[in-house]
C-alpha positions as a printed NumPy array, in Angstrom:
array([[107.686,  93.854, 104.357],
       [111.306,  93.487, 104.525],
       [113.751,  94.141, 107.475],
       [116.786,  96.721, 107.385],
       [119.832,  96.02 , 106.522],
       [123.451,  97.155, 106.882],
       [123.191,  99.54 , 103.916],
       [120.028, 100.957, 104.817],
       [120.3  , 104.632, 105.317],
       [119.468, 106.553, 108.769],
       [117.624, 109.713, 109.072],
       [115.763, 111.63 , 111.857],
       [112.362, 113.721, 111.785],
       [112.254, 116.812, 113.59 ],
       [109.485, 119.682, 114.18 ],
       [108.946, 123.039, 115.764],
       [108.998, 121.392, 119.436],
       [112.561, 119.67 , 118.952],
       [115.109, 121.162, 120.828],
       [118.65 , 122.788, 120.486],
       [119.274, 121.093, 116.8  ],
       [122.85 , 121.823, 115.598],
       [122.643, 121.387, 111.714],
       [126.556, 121.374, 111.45 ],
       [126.576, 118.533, 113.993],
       [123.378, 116.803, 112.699],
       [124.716, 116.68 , 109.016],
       [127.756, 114.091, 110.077],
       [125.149, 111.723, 112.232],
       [122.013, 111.286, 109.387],
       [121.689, 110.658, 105.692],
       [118.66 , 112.179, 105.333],
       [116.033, 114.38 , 107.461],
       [112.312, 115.167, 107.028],
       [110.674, 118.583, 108.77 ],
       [107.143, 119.244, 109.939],
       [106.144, 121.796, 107.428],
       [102.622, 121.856, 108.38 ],
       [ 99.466, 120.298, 110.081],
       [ 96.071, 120.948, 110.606],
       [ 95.135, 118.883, 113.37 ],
       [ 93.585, 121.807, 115.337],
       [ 91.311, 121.635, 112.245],
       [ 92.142, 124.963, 110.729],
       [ 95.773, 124.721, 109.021],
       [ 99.16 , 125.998, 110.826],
       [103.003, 126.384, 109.337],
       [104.98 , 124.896, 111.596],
       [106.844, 128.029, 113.261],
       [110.136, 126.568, 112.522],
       [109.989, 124.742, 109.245],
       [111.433, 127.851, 107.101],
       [114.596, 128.   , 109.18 ],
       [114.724, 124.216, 109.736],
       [114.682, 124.304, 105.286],
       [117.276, 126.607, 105.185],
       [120.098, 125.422, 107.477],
       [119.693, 121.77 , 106.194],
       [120.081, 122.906, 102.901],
       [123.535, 124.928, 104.163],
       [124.829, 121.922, 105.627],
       [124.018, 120.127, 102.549],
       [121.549, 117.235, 104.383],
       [119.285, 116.017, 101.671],
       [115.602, 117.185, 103.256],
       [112.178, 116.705, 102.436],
       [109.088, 117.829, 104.695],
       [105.412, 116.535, 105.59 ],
       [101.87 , 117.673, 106.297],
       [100.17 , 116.535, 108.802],
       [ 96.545, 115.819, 107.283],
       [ 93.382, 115.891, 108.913],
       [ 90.875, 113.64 , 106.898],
       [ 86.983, 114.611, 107.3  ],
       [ 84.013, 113.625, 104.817],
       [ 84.58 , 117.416, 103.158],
       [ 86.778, 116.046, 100.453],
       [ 87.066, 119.528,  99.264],
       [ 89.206, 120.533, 102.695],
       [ 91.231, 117.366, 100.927],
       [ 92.164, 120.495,  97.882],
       [ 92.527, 123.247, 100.438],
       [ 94.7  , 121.372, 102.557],
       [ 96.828, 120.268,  99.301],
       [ 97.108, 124.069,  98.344],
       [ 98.405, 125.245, 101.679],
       [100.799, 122.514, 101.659],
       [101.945, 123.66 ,  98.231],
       [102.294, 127.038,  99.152],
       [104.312, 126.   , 102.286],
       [107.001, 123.834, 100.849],
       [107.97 , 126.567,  98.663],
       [107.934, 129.342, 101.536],
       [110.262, 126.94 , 103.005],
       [112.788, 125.584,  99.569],
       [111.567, 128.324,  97.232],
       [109.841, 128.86 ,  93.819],
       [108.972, 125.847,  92.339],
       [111.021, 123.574,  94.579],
       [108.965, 121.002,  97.184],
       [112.084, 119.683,  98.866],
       [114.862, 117.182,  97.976],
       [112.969, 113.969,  98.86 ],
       [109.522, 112.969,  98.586],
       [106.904, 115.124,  99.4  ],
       [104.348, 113.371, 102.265],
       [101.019, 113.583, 103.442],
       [100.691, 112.421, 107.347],
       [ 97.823, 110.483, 107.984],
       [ 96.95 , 109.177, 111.603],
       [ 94.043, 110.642, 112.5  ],
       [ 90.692, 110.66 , 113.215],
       [ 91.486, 107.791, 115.469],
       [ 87.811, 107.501, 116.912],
       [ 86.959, 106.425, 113.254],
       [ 84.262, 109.306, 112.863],
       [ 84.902, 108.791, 109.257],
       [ 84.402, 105.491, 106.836],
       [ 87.533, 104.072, 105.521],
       [ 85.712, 104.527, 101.724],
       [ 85.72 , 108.593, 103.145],
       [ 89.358, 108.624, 104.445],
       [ 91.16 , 106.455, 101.025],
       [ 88.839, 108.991,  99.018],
       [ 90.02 , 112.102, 101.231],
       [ 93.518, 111.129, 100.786],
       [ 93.94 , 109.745,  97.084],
       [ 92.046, 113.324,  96.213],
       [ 95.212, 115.337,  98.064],
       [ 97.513, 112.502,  96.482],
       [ 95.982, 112.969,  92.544],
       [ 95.906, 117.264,  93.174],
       [ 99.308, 117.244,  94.504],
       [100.679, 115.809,  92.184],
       [ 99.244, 117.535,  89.341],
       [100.332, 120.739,  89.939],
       [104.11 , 119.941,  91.154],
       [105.333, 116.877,  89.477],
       [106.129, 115.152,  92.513],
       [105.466, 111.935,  93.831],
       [103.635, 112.192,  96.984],
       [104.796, 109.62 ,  99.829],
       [102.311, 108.848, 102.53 ],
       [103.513, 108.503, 106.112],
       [100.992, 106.221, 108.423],
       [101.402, 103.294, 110.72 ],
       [100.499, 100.169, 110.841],
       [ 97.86 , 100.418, 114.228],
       [ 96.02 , 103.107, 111.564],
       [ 96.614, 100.892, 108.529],
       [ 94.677,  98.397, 110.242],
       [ 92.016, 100.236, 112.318],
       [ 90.603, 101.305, 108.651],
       [ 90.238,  97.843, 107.266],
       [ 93.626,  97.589, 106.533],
       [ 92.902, 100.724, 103.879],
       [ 91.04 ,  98.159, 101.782],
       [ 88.012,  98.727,  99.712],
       [ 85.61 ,  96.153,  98.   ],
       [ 85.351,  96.748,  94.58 ],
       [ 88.811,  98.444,  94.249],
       [ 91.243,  96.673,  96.323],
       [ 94.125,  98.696,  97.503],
       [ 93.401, 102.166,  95.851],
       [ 96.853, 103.549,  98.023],
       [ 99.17 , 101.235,  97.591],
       [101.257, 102.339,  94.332],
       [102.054, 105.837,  96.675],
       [105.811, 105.372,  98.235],
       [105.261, 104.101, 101.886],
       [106.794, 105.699, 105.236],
       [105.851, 103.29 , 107.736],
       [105.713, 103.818, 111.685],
       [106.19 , 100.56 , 113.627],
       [107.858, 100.942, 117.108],
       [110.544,  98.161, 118.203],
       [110.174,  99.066, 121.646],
       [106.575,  98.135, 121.768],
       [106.873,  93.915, 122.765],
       [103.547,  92.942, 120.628],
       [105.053,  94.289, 117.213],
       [106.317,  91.74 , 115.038],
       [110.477,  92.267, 114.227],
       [110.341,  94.508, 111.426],
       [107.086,  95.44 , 109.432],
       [104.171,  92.856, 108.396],
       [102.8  ,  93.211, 104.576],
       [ 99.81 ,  96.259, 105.301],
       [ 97.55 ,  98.067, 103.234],
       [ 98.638,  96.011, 100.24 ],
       [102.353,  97.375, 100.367],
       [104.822,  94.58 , 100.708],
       [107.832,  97.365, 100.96 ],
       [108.293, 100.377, 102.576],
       [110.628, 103.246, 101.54 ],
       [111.297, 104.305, 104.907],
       [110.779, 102.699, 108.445],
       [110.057, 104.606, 111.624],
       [111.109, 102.303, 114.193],
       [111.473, 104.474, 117.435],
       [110.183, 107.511, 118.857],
       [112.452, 108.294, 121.079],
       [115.722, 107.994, 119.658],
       [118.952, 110.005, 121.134],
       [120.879, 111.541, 118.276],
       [123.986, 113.87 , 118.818],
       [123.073, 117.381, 117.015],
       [119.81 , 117.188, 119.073],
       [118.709, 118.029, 122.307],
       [115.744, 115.784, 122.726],
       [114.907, 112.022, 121.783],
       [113.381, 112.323, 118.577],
       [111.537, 109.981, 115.518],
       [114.704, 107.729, 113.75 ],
       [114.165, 106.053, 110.594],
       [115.612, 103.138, 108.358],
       [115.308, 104.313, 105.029],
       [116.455, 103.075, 101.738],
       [119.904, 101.549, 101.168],
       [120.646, 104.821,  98.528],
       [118.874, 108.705,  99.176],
       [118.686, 108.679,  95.696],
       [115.348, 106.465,  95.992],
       [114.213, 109.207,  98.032],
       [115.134, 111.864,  95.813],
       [114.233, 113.408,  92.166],
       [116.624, 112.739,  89.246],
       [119.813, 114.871,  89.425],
       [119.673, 117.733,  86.753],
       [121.613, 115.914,  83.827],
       [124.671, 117.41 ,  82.889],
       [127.012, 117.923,  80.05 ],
       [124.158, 119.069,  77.666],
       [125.633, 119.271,  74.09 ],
       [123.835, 119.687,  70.882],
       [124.721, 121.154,  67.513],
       [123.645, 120.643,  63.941],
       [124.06 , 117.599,  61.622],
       [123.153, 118.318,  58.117],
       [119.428, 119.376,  59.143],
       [119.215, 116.978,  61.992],
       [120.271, 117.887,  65.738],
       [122.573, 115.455,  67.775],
       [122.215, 115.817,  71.203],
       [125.072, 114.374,  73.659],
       [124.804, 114.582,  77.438],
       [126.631, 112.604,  80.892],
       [124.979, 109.558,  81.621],
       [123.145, 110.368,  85.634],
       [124.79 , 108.317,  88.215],
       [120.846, 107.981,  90.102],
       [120.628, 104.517,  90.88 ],
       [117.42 , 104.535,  89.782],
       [117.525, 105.928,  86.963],
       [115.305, 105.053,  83.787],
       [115.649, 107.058,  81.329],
       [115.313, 110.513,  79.663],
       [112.898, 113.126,  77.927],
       [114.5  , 115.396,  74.97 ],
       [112.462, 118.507,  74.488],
       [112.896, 121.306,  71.394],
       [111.489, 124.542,  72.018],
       [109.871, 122.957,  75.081],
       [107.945, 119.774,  73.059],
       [109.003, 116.948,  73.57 ],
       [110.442, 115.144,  70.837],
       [111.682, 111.653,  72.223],
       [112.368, 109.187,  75.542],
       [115.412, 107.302,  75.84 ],
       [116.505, 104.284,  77.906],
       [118.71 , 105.147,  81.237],
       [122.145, 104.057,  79.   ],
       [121.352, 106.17 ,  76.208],
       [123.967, 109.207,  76.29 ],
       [123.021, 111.136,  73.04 ],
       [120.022, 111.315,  70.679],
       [119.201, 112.766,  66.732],
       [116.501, 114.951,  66.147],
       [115.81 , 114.431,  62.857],
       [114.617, 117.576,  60.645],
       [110.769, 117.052,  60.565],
       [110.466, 117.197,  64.598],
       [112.435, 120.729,  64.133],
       [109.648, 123.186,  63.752],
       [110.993, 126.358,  63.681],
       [110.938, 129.218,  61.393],
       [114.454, 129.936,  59.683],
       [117.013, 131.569,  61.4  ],
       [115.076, 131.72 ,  65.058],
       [116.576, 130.074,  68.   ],
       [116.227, 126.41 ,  69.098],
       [116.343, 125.209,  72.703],
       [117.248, 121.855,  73.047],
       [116.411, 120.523,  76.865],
       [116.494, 116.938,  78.39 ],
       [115.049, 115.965,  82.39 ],
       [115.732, 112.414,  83.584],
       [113.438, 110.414,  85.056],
       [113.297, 107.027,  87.701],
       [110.774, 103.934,  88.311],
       [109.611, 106.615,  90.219],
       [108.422, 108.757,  87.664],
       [110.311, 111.577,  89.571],
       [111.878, 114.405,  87.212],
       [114.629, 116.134,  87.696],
       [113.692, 119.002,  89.252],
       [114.884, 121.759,  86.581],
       [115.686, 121.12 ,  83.105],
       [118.748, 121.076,  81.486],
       [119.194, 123.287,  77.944],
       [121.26 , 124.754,  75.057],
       [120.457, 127.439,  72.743],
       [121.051, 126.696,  68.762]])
């Protein structure tokens, strides 16, 4: 995998047990944070006590935040959809209705470590949470594990199917301080990237009163984050066509955009395109009634902005 680099962006993880965190101080050290919203590794499933206030005061200091679950795997893949659900319900205790954080969502997975299940059980466990998830948000899930884990299971490989994870977004743990780990992160799992590096656990950051996780992440949040809600929304009759105008996102990775009327869609355009004609025969409406128009960007991602943007005709 590749090293960091001067542009890559610093963030910090922090949970229930961290101490004395001052948001107002925290939001000038990090460019981006992730909270503990959850874990089961008691085996029955527990909201972190401090995740909902922990949501809140990043979100008043404006620090772009995302949060995690920490998983417990088992051979009851069905505990996979329970665990999913919780995690749901969680996130939007914690960002509200509908909302599962700025950044990628992630599933934590670093345990059993006694391998009391097959790595066939734990890809399955975990591609199950993955495929539910992400059904019934529209998020990308990212999956936070470490290399030691990576390559305990069989370096998550499976004959027959290969690398069933590695398309997920990857948050890598790999401690510098430990002298047998290689300079940065070796090629695991079938990832050859990551999206964000843990490299220490024990890292002293002003804004917090204990040595906490640091991470190298991305050289832009954006490739963290969902779409910005596209702005500038404009769209008005043309004979019986509809020409819809809009501000190009500044997302670096941006790819394009969906155009929606009455909530269909109606057409994609590339990430350059600025304004788009809906001709007459993908107007179905009865005459006189009301016509939302609505457009959501998307990135390489497939990330959506998280609320659509529309105009009433």
């Amino acid at each position: 995998m590749q090293n960091k680099n001067p542009n890559s962006r610093f963030g910090v993880d922090i949970n229930e047990y961290t101490t004395s965190v001052q948001f107002n101080v925290l939001a000038t050290k990090v460019d981006f944070l992730y909270l503990r919203a959850s874990g089961s590794a008691t085996g029955r499933f527990r909201v972190d006590r401090k995740f909902v206030d922990y949501a809140k005061n990043s979100r008043n200091y404006g620090i772009p935040v995302g949060a995690y679950h920490f998983s417990m795997p088992s051979y009851d893949l069905t505990d996979a959809d329970r665990q999913c659900d919780d995690f749901i319900n969680t996130l939007q205790q914690g960002f509200g209705n509908n909302d599962y954080g700025d950044l990628f969502p992630v599933i934590d997975v670093e345990a059993p470590l006694d391998k009391s299940i097959s790595t066939r059980t734990l890809i399955d466990w975990i591609d199950r949470f993955r495929k539910r998830f992400e059904r019934k948000t529209r998020r990308r899930l990212m999956i936070y594990t470490g290399t030691n884990f990576i390559e305990l299971y069989d370096n998550f490989y499976i004959p027959g199917r290969g690398y069933p994870l590695k398309n997920m977004p990857l948050w890598i743990a790999m401690y510098t301080s430990i002298p047998i780990n290689p300079e940065f992160p070796p090629n695991v799992g079938g990832w050859t990237r990551w999206r964000i590096w843990q490299y220490s656990e024990s890292q002293t950051v002003q804004g917090i009163g204990n040595p906490v996780d640091a991470n190298w992440g991305p050289d832009n949040v954006d490739l963290l984050r969902q779409p910005r809600v596209v702005t500038g929304l404009k769209a008005a009759y043309q004979n019986r066509n509809i020409n819809v105008s809009w501000n190009r996102n500044p997302d670096v990775d941006l790819l394009g955009y969906n155009i929606f009327v009455n909530r269909e869609w109606v057409g994609t355009v590339d990430e350059n395109a600025t304004s788009y004609l809906i001709t007459s025969n993908k107007v179905n409406t009865q005459k006189n009634a009301p016509v939302e128009v609505s457009i959501e960007a998307f990135d390489y991602d497939g990330e959506t902005s998280k609320t659509r943007a529309k105009v009433n005709l």
